[in-house]
C-alpha positions in Angstrom: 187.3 75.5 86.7 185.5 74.9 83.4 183.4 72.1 85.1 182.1 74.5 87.8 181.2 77.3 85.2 179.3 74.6 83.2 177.6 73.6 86.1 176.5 77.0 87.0 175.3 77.5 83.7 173.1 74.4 83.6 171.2 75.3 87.4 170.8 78.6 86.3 169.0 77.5 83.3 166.9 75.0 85.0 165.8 77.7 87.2 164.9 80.3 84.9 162.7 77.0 82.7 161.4 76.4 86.4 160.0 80.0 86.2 158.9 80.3 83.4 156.9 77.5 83.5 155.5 78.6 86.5 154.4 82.4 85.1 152.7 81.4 81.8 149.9 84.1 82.3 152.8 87.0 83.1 154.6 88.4 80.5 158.4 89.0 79.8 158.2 92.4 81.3 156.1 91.6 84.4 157.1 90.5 87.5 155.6 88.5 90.4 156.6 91.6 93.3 153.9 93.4 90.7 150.9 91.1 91.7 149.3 91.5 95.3 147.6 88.1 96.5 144.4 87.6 98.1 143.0 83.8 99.4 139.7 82.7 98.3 137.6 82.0 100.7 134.1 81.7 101.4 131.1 83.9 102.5 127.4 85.1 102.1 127.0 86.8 98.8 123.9 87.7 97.0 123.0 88.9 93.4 122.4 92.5 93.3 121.7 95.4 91.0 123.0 99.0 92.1 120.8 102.3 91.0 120.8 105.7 91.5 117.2 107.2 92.4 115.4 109.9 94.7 113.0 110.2 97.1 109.4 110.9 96.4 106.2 111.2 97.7 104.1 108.4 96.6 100.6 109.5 95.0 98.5 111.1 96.9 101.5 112.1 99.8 101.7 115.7 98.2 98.6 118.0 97.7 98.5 121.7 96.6 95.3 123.2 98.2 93.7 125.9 96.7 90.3 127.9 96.5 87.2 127.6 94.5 86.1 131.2 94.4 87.4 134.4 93.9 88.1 136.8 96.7 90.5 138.3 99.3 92.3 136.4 101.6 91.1 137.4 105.2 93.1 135.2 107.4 96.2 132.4 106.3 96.9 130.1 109.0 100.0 127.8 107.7 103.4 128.8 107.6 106.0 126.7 106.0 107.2 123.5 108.3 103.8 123.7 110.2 101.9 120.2 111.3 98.5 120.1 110.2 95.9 117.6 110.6 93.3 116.6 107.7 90.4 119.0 108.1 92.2 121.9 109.7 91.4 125.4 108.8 94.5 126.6 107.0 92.9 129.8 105.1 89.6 132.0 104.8 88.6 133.9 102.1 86.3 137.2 103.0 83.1 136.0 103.2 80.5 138.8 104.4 78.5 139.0 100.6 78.4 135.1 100.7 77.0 134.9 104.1 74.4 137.9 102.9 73.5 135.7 99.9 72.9 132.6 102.5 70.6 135.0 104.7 68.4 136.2 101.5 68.0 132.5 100.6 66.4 131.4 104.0 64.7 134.4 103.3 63.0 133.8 100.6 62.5 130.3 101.3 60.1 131.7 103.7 58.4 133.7 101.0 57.7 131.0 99.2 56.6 128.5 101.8 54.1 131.4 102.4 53.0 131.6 98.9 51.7 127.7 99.2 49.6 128.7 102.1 48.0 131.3 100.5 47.5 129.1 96.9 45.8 126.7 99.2 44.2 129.2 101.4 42.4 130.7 98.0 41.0 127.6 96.8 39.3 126.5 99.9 39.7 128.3 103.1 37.9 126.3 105.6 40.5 123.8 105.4 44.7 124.4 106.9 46.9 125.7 104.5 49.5 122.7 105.0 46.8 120.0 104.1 47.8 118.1 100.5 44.4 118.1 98.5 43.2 115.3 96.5 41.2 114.3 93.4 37.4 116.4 93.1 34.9 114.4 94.3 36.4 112.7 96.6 36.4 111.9 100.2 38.9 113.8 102.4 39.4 112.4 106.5 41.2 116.1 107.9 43.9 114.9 110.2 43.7 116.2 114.1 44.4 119.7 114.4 42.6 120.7 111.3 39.9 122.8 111.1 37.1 119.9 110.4 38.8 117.2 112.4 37.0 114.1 113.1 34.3 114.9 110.1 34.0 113.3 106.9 34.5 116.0 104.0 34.2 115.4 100.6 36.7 117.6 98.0 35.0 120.2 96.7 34.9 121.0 92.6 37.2 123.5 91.2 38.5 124.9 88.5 42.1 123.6 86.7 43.6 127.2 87.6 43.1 126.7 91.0 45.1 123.0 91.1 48.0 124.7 88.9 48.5 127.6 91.3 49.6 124.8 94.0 51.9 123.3 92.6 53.3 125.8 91.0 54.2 127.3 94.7 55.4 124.1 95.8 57.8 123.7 92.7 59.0 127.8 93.7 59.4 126.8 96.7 61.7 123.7 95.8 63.7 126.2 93.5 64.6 128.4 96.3 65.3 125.8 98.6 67.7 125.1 96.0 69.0 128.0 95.9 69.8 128.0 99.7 71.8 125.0 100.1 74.0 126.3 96.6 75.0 129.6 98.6 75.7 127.4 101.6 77.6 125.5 99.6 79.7 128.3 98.0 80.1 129.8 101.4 81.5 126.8 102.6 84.2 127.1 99.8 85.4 130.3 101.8 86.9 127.8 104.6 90.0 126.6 103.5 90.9 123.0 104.8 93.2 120.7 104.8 92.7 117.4 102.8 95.5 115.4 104.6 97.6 115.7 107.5 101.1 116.2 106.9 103.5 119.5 106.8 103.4 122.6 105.3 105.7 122.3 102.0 105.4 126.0 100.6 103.1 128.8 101.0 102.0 131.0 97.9 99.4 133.2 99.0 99.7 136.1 101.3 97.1 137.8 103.9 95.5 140.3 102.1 95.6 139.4 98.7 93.1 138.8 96.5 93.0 135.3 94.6 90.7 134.7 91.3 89.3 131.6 90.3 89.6 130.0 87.5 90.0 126.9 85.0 92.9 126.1 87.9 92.7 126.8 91.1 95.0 129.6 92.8 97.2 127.1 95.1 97.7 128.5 98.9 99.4 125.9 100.0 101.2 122.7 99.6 101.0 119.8 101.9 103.6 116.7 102.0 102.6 113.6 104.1 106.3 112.8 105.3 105.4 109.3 106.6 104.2 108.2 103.0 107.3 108.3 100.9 109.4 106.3 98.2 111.9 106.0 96.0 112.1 106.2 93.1 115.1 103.8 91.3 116.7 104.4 87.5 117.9 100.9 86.4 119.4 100.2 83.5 118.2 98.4 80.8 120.2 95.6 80.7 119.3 94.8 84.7 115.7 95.2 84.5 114.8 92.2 83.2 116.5 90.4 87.1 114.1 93.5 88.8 110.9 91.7 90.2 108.2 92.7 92.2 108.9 92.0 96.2 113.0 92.0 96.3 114.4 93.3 99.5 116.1 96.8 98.5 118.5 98.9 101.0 119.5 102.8 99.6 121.5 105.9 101.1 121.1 109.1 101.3 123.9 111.9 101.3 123.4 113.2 104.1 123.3 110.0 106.2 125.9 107.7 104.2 126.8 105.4 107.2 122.9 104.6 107.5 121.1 102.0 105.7 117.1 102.2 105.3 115.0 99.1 104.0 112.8 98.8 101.6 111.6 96.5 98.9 110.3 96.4 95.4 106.5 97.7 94.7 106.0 98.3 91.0 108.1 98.4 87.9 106.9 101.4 85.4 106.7 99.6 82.2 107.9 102.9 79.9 111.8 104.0 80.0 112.9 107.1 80.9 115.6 108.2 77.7 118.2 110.6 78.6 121.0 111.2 76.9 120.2 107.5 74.5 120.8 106.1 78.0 117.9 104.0 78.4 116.4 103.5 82.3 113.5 101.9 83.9 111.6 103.9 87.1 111.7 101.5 89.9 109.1 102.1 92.7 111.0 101.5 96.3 108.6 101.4 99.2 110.6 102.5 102.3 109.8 100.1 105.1 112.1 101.7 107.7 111.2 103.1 111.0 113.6 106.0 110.5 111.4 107.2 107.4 111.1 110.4 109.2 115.0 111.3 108.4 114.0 111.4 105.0 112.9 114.3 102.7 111.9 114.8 99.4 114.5 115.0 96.3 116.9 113.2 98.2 119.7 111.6 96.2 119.2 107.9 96.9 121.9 104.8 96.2 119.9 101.7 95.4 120.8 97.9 96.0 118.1 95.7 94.8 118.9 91.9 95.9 117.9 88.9 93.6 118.8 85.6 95.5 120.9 85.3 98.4 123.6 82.3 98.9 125.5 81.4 102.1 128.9 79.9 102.5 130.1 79.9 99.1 133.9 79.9 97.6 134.6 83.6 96.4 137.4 85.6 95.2 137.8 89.1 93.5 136.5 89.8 90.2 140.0 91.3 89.6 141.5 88.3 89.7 139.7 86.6 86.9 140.7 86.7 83.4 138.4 85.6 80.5 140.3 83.6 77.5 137.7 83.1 74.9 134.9 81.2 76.4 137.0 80.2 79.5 138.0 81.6 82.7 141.3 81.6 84.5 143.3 82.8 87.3 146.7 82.7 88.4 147.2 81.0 91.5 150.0 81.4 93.7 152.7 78.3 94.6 155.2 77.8 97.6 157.9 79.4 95.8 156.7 82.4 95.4 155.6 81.8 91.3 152.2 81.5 89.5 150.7 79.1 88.2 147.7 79.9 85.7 144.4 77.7 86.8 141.2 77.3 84.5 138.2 78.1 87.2 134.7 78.3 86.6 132.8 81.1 88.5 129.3 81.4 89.4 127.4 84.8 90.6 128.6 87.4 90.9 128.0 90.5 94.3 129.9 93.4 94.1 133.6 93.4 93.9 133.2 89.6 94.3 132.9 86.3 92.3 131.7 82.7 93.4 134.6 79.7 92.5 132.2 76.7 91.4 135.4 74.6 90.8 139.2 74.8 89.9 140.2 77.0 93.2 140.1 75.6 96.6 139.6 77.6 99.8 142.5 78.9 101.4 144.6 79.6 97.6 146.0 82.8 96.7 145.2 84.3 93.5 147.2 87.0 91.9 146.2 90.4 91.1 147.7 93.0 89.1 149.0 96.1 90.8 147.6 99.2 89.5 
């Protein structure tokens, strides 16, 4: 009887030395039912960064059109979520004084063309009042269709008065022609157009009213390009130093979150945006996606930016990894049901994942602690 109690004593003790030997990484009050396994085993991974951002029109996408003079608004043409093409009338200001000042122009441009006939008419008569005159004294060869055509005439003398009385026409003359193509221009101004195609974004001016210019231009309207759009990324500053121009990017939005749209990496804004002594970097996104048209501005985006891509590696979870000073471990599960704590070296690192570079082979279990 005592010999069979002794012997149970001693297997029981080899057992429990057995164990223990086999859980060094689990402590006293730990058990192995309170680790969930999962193999390693091996897959496509690739480096990325994660970002929250939003969508933006890139420069030049969004344009607030306004006027250039003061007036009413006679007719408004754009409602909000209208299509309009670059160069389409969207507004008119009342234009009935400009058009007046336009008419008066021309007329007077007359008037003056006039007044050069006459200056030449008075200092020599004989000849057609569009005919340029020349130094006295000299010889003058009238073209056909003037009064002495086919004769040789020689420039009469006159007087300094006379020659000053010329041009000074012809430079009145230039003045008022001027003067015409600047009310034509400001009548032009009274035609509202678009400068892009795109859609109508908002609408701030009302038939009827009557807008003032200023230092800034009343806005009518504001046009988004839909089809030119990015994002616009927030990394953190430890993660902008992997970001470079040309990586492959994918993002969400909200309100599609099954749907992925492509995109890559066009410019990194060198100054940090500091909110909250949290310290980001404004990535530029370019959305190369042929479902662009889903998108809208101020949509909340979900960034992945990809750094290098590697195919077929070892990985396991980065749950299962435990760092012991400068080394790594795991512990890896053995046929009878124990642990056994391995020393592994890891590699990079996507996601919820971690590459095995050696200590782990493919196919082993490694333990992870139940939450």
């Amino acid at each position: 009887m005592k010999k069979n109690i002794f012997t149970a004593l001693i297997f029981t003790a080899l057992i429990g030395g057995a164990f223990a030997i086999g859980l060094p990484a689990i402590g006293k009050t730990e058990k192995p039912q309170d680790y969930e396994t999962v193999a390693a085993k091996r897959k496509t991974i690739s480096a990325s960064i994660l970002a929250t951002g939003a969508v933006k029109p890139i420069i030049g996408a969004e344009v607030k059109v306004g006027a250039r003079i003061s007036g009413k608004v006679e007719h408004l043409y754009a409602n909000i979520g209208d299509r309009v093409e670059k160069d389409q009338v969207i507004a008119e200001i009342e234009k009935k004084d400009l058009e007046a000042q336009v008419t008066q122009a021309e007329a007077n441009l007359k008037v003056a063309d006039a007044g050069i006939g006459v200056s030449k008419a008075s200092f020599w008569p004989a000849l057609n009042a569009e005919t340029d005159f020349g130094v006295q004294g000299t010889t003058y060869f009238p073209q056909t269709g003037d009064n002495f055509a086919g004769l040789k005439v020689t420039v009469p003398l006159f007087n300094g008065q006379d020659l000053y009385t010329i041009k000074q026409s012809k430079a009145t003359k230039e003045a008022v022609r001027a003067a015409l193509d600047y009310s034509k221009i400001q009548l032009s101004y009274a035609t509202i157009t678009a400068p892009i195609s795109g859609v109508i974004a908002s609408v701030s001016t009302q038939e009827g009213e009557t807008v003032a210019a200023g230092l800034t231009a009343p806005t009518f309207v504001t046009i988004i390009d839909l089809a030119r759009l990015q994002v616009d990324a927030f990394v953190d500053e430890t993660d902008i130093g992997r970001v470079k121009v040309g990586q492959k990017a994918i993002f969400t939005v909200d309100t599609y979150p099954d749907k992925e749209f492509a995109g890559k990496v066009r410019a990194i804004y060198p100054k940090a945006i500091i909110q909250e002594n949290v310290v980001n970097f404004d990535v530029v996104i370019e959305i190369d996606d042929p479902n662009i048209e889903l998108l809208r501005p101020d949509m909340t985006t979900s960034v992945t930016i990809y750094q290098e891509e590697r195919k077929g590696v070892l990985v396991i979870p980065r749950a299962a990894v435990t760092k012991e000073g400068a080394g790594k471990s795991v512990l890896v599960k053995q046929n009878n049901g124990s642990f056994e704590k391995k020393e592994i070296k890891t590699g990079m690192t996507s996601g919820s994942d971690v590459e095995v570079v050696s200590g782990l082979n493919e196919g082993e279990s490694v333990g992870i602690k139940r939450e």
